[in-house]
N, C-alpha and C positions, 0 to 999 in steps of 0.2 A: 475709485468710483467710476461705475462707467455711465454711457451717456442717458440714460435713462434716468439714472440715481442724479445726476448732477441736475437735469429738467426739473424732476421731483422738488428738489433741495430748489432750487431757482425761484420756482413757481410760490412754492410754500413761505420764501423770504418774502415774495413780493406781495404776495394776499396778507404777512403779516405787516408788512412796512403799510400795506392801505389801510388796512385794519387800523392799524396805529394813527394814521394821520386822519381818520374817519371819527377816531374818538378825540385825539386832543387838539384837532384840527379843522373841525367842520369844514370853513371858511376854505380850506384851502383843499380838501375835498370836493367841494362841488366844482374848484376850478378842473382838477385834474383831468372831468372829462373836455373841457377845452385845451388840455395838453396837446400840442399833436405829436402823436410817437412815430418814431423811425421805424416802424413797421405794424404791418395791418394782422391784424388776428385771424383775418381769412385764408391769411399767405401761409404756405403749406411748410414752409425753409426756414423755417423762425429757427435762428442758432442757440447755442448757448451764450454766445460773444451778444447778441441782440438781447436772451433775458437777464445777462451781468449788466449792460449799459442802462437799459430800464432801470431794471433796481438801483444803481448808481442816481439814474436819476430822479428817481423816485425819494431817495436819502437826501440827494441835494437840497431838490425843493422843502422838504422836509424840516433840515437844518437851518434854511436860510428864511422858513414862516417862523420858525420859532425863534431867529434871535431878531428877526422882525418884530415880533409878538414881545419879548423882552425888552426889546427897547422902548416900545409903544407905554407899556405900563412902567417903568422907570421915569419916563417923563411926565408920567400921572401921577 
């Protein structure tokens, strides 16, 4: 892959991982624009190493509302 194809592929992971947390997540969607991310969308040098760590942490949070969210209802 070269580096265009790897952006592509990056970008599409990470609109689908919001996607994802937009639908089974609300609650933790409207936080994400109080995320503050390690780099600004205006910044012209946005790496690939920058759109792997987003999306890492975009899964983090991810995993960590939903076994939130499972434990919440386990105790209901």
């Amino acid at each position: 892959m070269n580096k265009i194809d790897n952006i592509s592929s990056l970008t599409r992971k990470i609109f689908q991982t919001t996607a994802e947390i937009q639908k089974e997540f609300p609650e933790l969607y409207e936080l994400l624009d109080e995320t503050p991310l390690f780099f600004s969308f205006a910044e012209k040098n946005i790496t690939i190493k920058d759109l792997r760590q987003y999306l890492i942490s975009l899964r983090m949070q991810q995993k960590s509302f939903e076994k939130e969210t499972i434990k919440k209802h386990d105790i209901h």
